[in-house]
N, C-alpha and C positions, 0 to 999 in steps of 0.2 A: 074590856076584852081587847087584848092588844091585836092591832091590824098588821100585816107584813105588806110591802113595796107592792103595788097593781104592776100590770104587765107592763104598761107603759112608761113606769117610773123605776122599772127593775135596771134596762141598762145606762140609765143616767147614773142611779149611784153604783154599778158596777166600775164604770169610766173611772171613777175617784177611787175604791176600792181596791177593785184587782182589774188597771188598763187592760191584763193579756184575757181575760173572759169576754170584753167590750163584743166581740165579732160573734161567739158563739149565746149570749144574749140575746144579741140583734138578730139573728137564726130563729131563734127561738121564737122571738115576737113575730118575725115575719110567715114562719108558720103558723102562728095560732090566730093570725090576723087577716092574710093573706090564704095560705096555704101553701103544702109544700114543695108544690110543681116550682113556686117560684125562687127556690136555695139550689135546687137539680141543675148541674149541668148537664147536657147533654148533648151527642151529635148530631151535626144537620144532615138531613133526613135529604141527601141528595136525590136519591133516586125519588123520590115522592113526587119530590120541585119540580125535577124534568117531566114525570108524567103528567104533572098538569101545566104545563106550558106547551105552549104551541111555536109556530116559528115566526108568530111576528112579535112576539116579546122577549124582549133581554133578559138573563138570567146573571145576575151582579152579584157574584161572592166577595163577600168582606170578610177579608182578612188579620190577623195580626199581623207582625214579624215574627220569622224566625216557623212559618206555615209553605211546605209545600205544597202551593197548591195547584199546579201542574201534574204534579202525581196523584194528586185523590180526582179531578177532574179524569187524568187517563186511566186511573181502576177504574170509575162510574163506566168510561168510555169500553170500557175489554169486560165489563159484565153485563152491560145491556147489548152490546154488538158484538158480542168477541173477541171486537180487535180495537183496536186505536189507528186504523188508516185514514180511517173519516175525520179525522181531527185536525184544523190547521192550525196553528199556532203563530205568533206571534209577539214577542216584548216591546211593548211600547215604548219611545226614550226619541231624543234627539233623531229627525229624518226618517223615524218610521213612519207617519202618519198615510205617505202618500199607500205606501206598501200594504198598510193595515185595510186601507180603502180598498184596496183593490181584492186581497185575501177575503172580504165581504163579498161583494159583487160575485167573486166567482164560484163560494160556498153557497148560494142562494140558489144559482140555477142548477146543481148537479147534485145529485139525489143522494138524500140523509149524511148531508157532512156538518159538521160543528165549525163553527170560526170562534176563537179563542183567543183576545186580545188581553195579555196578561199587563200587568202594571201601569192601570190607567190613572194612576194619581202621578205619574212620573210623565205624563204628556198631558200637559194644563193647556196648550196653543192646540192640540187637535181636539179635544172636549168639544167647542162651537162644531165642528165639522160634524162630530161623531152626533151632536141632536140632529141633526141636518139628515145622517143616511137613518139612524133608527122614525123619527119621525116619517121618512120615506117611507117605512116596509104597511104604511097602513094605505097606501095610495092602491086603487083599485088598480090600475092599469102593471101592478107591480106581480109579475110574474115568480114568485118563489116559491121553491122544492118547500112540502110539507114537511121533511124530515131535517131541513133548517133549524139549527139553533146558534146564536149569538151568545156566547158567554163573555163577560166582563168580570174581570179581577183587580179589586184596587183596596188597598189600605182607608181608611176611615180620614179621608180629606174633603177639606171647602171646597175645592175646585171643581171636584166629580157632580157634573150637570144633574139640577134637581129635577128636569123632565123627564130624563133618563131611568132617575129611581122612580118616578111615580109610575112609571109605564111600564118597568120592569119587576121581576121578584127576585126578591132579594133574601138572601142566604148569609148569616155569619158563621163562619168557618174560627173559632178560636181553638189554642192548645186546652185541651180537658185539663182541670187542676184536682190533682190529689191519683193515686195509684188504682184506685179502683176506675175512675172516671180514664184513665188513659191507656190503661189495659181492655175497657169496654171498647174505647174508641180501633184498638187494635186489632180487636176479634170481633167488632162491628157489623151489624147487617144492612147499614145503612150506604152502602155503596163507597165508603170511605174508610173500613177496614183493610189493613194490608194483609192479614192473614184469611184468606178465603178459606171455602174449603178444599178446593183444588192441594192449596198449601199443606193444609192442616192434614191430608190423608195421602201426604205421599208415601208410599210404603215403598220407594228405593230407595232410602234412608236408614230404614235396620228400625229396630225396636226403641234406639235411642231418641229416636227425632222429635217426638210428639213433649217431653218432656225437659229438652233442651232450645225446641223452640219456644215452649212457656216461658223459660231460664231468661232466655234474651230477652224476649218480651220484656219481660220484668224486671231488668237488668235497665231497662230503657226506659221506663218510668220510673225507677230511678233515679236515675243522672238526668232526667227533665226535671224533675221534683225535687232537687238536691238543690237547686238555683232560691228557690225559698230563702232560705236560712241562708240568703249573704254572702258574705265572706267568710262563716263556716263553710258554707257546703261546697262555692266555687271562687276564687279570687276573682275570676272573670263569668260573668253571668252567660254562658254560652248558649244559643240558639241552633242546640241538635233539632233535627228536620227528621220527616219521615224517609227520604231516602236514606239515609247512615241507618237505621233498622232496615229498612229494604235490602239496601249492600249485605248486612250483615246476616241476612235469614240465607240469601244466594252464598255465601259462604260458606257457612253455616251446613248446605245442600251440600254444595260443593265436598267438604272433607269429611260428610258424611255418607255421600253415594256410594254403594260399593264398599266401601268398606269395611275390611274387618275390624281394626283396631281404632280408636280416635286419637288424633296427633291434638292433644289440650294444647302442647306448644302454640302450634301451629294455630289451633283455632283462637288461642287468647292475642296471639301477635294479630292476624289480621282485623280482627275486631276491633281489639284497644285500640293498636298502633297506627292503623288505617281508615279503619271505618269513622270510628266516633276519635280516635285521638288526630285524624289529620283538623279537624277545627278547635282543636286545643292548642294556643299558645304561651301558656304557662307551664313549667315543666312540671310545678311543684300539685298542679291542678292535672298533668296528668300522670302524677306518681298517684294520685287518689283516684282516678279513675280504673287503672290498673289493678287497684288493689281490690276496688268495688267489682270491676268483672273476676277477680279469682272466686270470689266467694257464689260468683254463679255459673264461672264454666270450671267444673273440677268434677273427678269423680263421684265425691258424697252425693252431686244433687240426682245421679242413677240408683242412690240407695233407698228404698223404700223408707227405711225409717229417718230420711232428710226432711228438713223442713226450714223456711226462709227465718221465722219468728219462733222463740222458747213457747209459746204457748201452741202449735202447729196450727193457727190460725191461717196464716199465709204459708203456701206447701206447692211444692211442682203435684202438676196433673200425671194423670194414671195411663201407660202405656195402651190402658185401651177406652179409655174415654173419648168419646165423640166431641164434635164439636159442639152440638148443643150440652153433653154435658160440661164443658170446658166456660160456654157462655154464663152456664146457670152458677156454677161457682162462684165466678169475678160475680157476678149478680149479689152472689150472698157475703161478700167482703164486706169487713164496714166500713162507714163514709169516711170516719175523722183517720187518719195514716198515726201511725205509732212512729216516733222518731228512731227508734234501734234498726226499724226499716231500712233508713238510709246510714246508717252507722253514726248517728248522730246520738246527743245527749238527750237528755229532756229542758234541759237547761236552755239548749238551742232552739226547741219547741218553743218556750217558755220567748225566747228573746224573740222567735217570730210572729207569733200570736202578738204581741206587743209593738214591733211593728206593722202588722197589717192594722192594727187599730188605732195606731196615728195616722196611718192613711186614710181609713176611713175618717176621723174625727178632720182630718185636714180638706176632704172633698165635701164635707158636710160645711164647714165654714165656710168653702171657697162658693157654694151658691148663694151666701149673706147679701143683702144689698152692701155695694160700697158707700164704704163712708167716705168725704171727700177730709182731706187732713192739711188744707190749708189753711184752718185758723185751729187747730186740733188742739185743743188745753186736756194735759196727762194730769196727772195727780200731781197735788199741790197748787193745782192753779197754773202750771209753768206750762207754756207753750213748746213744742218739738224744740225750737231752735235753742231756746234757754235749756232745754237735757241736753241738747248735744253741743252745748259751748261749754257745759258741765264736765260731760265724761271728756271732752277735747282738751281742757283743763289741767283735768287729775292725772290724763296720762302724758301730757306734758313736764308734765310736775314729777311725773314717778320716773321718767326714762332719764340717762344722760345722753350728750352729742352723740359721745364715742366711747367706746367699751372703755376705755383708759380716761374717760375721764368721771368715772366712777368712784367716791372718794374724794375729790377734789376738794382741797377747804375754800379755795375763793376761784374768780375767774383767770385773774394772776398770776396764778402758782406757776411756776414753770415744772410740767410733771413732763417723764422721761417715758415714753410710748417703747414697746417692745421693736418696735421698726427703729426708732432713731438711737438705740442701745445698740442695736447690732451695726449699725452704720459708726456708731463713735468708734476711738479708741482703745477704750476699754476691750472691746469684743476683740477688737483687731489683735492685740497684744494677748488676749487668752488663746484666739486660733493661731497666734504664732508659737505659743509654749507649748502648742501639745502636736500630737501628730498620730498616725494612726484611725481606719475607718472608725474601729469602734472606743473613740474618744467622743467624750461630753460632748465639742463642740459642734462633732458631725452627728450631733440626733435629728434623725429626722422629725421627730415630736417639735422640736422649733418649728420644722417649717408647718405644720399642721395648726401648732399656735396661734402664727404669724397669719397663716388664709382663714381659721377661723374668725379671728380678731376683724378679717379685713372686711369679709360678710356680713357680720354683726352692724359695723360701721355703716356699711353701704346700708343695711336694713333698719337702721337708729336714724340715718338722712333721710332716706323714703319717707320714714313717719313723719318727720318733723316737718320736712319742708311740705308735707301734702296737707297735715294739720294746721298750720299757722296758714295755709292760704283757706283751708276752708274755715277758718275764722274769720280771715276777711272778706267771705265769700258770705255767710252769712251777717254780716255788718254793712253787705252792701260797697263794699272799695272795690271788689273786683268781681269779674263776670262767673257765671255762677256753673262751670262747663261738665259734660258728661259723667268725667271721673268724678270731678267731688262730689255731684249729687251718686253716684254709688259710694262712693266714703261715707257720706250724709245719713241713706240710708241703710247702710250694714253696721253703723253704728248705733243706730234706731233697734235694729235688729239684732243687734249683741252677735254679730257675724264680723270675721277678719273681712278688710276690705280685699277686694281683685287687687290691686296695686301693690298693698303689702305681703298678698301670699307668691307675687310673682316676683317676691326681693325676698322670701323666707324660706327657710326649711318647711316640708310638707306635714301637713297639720289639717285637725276635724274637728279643735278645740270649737268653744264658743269663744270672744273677744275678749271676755273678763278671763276666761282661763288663760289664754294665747299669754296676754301681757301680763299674767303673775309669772308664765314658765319664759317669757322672755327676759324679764327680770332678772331670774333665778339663773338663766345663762348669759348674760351680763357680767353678772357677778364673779359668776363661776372664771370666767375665761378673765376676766380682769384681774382675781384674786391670783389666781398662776401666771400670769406675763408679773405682777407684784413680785411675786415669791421668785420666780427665775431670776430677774433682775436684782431683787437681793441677794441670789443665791450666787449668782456670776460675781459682784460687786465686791461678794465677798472674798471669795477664791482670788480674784485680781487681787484685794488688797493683802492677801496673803503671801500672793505672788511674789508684790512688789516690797514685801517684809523682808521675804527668803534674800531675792540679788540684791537689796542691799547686805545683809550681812555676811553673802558670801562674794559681793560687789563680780557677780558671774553671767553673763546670759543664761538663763535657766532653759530645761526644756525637758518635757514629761511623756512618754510614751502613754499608750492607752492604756498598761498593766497598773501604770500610777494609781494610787488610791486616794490621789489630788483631785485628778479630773476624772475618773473609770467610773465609767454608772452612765447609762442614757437616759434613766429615771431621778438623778438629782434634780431639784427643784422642783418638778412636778408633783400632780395633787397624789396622796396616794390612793385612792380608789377616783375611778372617773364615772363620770354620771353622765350616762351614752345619750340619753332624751336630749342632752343641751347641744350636742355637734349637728351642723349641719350635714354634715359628711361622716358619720359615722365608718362606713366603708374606709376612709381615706385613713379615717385616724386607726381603723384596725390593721390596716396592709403598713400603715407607719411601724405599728409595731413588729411585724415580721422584717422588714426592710431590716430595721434597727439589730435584732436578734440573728440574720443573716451577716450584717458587719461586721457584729462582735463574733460571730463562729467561724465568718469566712466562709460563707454555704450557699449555695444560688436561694435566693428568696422562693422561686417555685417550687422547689422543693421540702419548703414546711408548710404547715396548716396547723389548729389549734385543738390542744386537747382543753377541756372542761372541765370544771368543779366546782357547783353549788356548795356555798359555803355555809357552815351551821348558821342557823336563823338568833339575828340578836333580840332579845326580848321588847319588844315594841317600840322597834324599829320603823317597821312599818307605817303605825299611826302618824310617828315621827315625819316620817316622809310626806303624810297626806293631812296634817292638820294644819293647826294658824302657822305655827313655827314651822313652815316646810321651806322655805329658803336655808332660815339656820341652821336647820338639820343638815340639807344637802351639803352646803359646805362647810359644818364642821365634819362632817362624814367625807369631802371631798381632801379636808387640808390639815385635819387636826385629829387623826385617829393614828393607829401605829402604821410603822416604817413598812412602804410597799415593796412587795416580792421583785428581786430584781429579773428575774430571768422570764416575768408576763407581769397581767398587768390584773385590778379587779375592776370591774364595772357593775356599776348598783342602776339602779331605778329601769327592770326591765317588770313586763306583766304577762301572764299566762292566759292566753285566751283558750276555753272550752276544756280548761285541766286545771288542777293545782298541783301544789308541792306538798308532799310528806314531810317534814323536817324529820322523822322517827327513820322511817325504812329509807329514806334523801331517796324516794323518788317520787314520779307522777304517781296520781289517782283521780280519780273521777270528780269532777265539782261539785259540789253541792246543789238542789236542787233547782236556788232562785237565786244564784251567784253564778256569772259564767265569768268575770277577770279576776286573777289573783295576782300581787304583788310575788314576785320571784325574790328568792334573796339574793345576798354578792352572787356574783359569776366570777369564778379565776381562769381569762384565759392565757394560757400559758403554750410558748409556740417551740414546737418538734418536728422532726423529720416524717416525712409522709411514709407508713408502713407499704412492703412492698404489695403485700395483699387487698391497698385499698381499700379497709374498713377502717370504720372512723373511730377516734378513739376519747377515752374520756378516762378522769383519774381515780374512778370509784375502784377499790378494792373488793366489793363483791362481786365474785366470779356469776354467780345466779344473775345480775342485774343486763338487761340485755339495753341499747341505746338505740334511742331514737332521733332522728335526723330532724333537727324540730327548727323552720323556715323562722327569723330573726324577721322584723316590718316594719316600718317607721310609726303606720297609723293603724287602727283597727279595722278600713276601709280596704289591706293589703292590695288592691288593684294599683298600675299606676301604670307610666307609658313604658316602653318597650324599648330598653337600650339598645347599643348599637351588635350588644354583647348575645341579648334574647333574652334578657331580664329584668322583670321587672326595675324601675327608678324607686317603687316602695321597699324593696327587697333590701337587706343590710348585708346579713350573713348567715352561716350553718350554727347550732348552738346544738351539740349534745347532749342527750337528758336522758338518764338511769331510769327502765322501766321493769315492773315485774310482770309486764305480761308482755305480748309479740307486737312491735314496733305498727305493725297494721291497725291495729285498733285504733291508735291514734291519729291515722294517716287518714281512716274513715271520718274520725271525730272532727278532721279539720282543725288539728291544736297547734296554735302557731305562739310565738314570741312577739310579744308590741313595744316599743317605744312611748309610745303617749296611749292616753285612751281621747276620750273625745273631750270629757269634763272630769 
């Protein structure tokens, strides 16, 4: 009789099986083991704490980030008292301490006031002091108002005195996760809801109000829960606060009092654009936010037959529902969230679920005893140091100095660098025969060459010279310093080192992928400074065929079909993953397209066209053969389009491509990156109407504005511009359904994936 997996051996082989089930396994076991009270979140039950506390005990909320807890503190305070006068407040930091002291002393003797020293992990020199006055309050001779209470607020630190918590009751205050768990916390009875019933039954609002302050609600658990999934849901992980839904209910009041009509204008600008969008500093995070509040402040959600979910599962409450029945609903939601919720895939579900279960697998390792890895033998018998003089080795062995000296048959050779060609003669004597902006030799594609070329160099030195010393650093010659033990171990770890990502284009690779795609732009940019310089070498020796036979100074305007092309010698499709500047090399191209038209450069921008998909192509791109591929695809396919350019090796995160209807559709269920095919961008004058354009001839196909990113990580710092440093460029893409959907889905364009 065959036996199936016991409960305790179900999510070991889940782990191996299907990683994304690992979490709701362990759910499982810890119900049937435990029970269920311990998977429940739920909120702290403030008003309970204060009723049994007295006032010579501290009342210590632990907090997370991104937790106002000034404001659930002053609701507790205006529904047990009415008001908030009683409460003194305080931010602990640099020089407050004497102040904090004294806001104690003088709450103690005057009758039923709160003292509220917020941010005690941010004052580590006043802690000693602070055991010193709570220790105090148990001294007999210590005269305090019974209606005393000490509240402390601090993040989960070392520093926050442990006499403190033993004597005090302690409260963790976290964000509920999942939409039912943050919608309870919202319409809560536990002294920490923001919608009381005060709220809940204003009837100067009009018949609308009851079912549009659900809307926000729900709007708001949301955009907290949309943070899950990444860099699908937000490129920056924002920490929306209970005041931005506070603002926003006052709002909310505001253009709904009295009136007869509702201005949607007006209430989606102050919400998005104000309320929740002034902590949005991505634009493209809040073109998604905008689009997520349309779909819950518009008309339909006043229509009875609206509902948030196809199944009317989740649904706005009923103009005359109470608030206990508004409770007992969110009551009967179910636990797990459905991802169409937040306008996401399943695909996204699927990619989240799979990372909370590295996390979990990763905190379940990190309580292991350490192993100490000073005589540490890997497999094979070989010691740490004998792998890593290994892979130190092989990737010495695989890179050249310098991008140009790629190819090189001895050390010898006297090879001709794209710098010291344009410094000779030769160049000198071509830029004298021609003339004219948009001639050969004013492309600005050289100088893009020439700064790419130079990066590379500079990032081919870093390696080398940081490798050869941590070979002698492991041999014992020289001292053994900070950096190369992280060198040491990020190569242990199959990680780029800190040194190298801070001389490289930005990258999530692992080390072995890093240095195949380094490689492969090695190559790339060597084989076209190759090909230019044959190509130049050639036209010179052409040149100097022509005056001797017509023994003339020659000399060739830019209409010549000598010199005319700013695309001679270059690759004919470019492969964007290899630039470190991406950006620089696409504004080259307009530059260039501007001199040959004679047109201010700000006034084009690019139109689009995915080009038919070549039959396994793709594979091509991602198998053994993926260098050969890229540059026979970069340098030996047909003659490139003179008036743009194509660029290949881009990927579709949280969408694919149709090759049939050439537009987006939905991804598959347990695939969320698709290779894109060519892109042709080709550059034109900016229409006056400011809608973007693209070269599909189907009139039906509507375009979506689809954000171009270096990594799948899309976060990065904040130019001087207000854009992201991950961000490239706009890349329009043919849809058959309304551009928002996509914008919910989070579907953006990558550069590299991770591996």
């Amino acid at each position: 009789m065959a036996v199936g997996p016991s409960l305790v051996q179900l999510p070991e082989k889940i782990k191996v099986l299907r990683l994304e089930s690992l979490n709701s396994a362990v759910r499982t076991f810890v119900t049937e083991k435990l029970g269920s009270r311990y998977i429940q979140t739920g909120g702290a039950d403030l008003k309970a704490v204060y009723q049994d506390s007295d006032s010579m005990t501290p009342l210590i909320l632990i907090h997370a980030h991104g937790v106002d807890i000034a404001a659930v503190l002053l609701r507790l305070a205006q529904e047990i008292n009415g008001s908030t006068q009683h409460v003194r407040m305080i931010s602990l930091g640099r020089g407050q301490g004497a102040k904090a002291e004294e806001l104690i002393y003088k709450a103690q003797i005057l009758s039923g006031q709160w003292a509220f020293l917020q941010n005690c992990h941010l004052a580590a020199s006043f802690m000693p002091r602070l055991c010193i006055i709570v220790d105090s309050f148990t001294e007999g001779d210590k005269n305090i108002d019974s209606g005393f209470r000490l509240w402390l607020s601090s993040t989960p630190d070392t520093s926050f005195p442990v006499s403190i918590l033993r004597k005090g009751l302690k409260i963790v205050i976290e964000p509920p996760q999942g939409l039912k768990a943050t919608l309870l916390q919202t319409f809560g009875l536990r002294g920490t809801g923001l919608v009381t019933r005060a709220v809940f039954n204003n009837t100067a609002c009009g018949p609308s109000w009851k079912r549009l302050l659900f809307s926000l609600c729900f709007f708001n658990a949301v955009v907290h829960e949309r943070k899950k999934y990444g860099a699908l849901g937000w490129n920056i992980p924002y920490e929306f606060s209970s005041s931005d839904l506070e603002i926003s209910i006052q709002i909310l009041e505001m253009l709904l009092e009295k009136q007869k009509k509702i201005s949607w204008t007006a209430l989606r600008y102050l919400t998005g654009e104000v309320a929740y969008g002034g902590r949005v500093t991505d634009s493209w995070d809040r073109r998604c936010l905008l689009s997520i509040l349309d779909n819950f402040y518009n008309p339909s959600v006043l229509q009875e037959d609206f509902a948030y979910s196809a199944d009317w599962v989740y649904r706005p409450i009923s103009e005359t529902d109470t608030l206990r029945d508004c409770r007992a609903y969110i009551r009967s939601l179910p636990e797990a969230d459905s991802p169409e919720l937040f306008g996401m895939h399943h695909c996204a579900e699927r990619a989240y679920l799979k990372t909370q279960a590295e996390l979990f697998l990763h905190s379940i390792v990190s309580i292991q005893p350490v192993v100490s890895t000073d005589t540490l033998i890997i497999s094979g018998g070989k010691s740490q140091d004998e792998i890593v003089l290994e892979i130190v080795s092989d990737i010495l062995m695989k890179l050249p100095l310098t991008v140009e000296d790629t190819g090189r048959v001895s050390e010898t050779e006297d090879k001709v660098t794209f710098a010291s060609f344009k410094a000779g003669p030769v160049w000198a004597a071509l830029v004298k025969a021609t003339e004219g902006p948009g001639s050969f030799t004013n492309s600005t594609l050289f100088n893009v060459l020439q700064q790419e070329i130079d990066h590379y160099n500079n990032l081919l030195s870093t390696i080398t010279q940081s490798l050869h010393s941590l070979q002698q650093s492991i041999k014992g010659d020289i001292i053994f310093t900070t950096g190369l033990e992280e060198i040491y171990h990020s190569i242990l770890k199959a990680k780029v080192p800190q040194l190298w990502q801070q001389h490289s284009y930005k990258t999530r690779k692992s080390l072995g992928s890093w240095i195949e795609d380094l490689i492969i732009g090695v190559n790339f940019f060597a084989t076209w400074s190759n090909q230019v310089i044959a190509f130049l070498q050639s036209r010179f020796n052409y040149l100097v065929m022509l005056q001797r036979k017509t023994k003339t100074l020659l000399q060739f305007g830019e209409d010549s079909d000598l010199f005319s092309g700013c695309y001679q010698g270059c690759p004919t499709s470019f492969w964007l993953p290899g630039f470190f500047f991406p950006h620089g090399f696409l504004t080259a191209i307009l530059q260039n397209y501007a001199q040959q038209n004679k047109i201010p450069v700000d006034s084009l921008t690019f139109a689009h066209k995915v080009l038919p998909l070549v039959q396994g192509e793709g594979q091509d791109l991602r198998g053994f053969k993926r260098k050969e591929s890229i540059l026979n695809k970069s340098f030996k396919e047909s003659s490139h389009c003179e008036s743009g350019i194509t660029v290949f090796g881009l990927y579709l995160d949280g969408a694919c491509w149709n090759p049939v209807s050439e537009a987006l559709e939905e991804p598959q269920l347990h695939k969320r990156f698709y290779e894109l095919p060519d892109v042709l961008f080709l550059p034109q004058k900016m229409s006056l109407d400011s809608r973007p354009h693209c070269l599909e001839e189907e009139a039906v196909l509507q375009l979506y504005e689809c954000p171009l990113y270096r990594t799948p990580e899309r976060s990065g710092m904040l130019s001087s511009t207000g854009i992201s440093t991950n961000f490239v460029t706009v890349v329009f893409l043919p849809s058959l359904i309304a551009p928002c959907h996509w914008i919910t889905r989070g579907v953006a364009l990558l550069c590299q994936l991770e591996d």
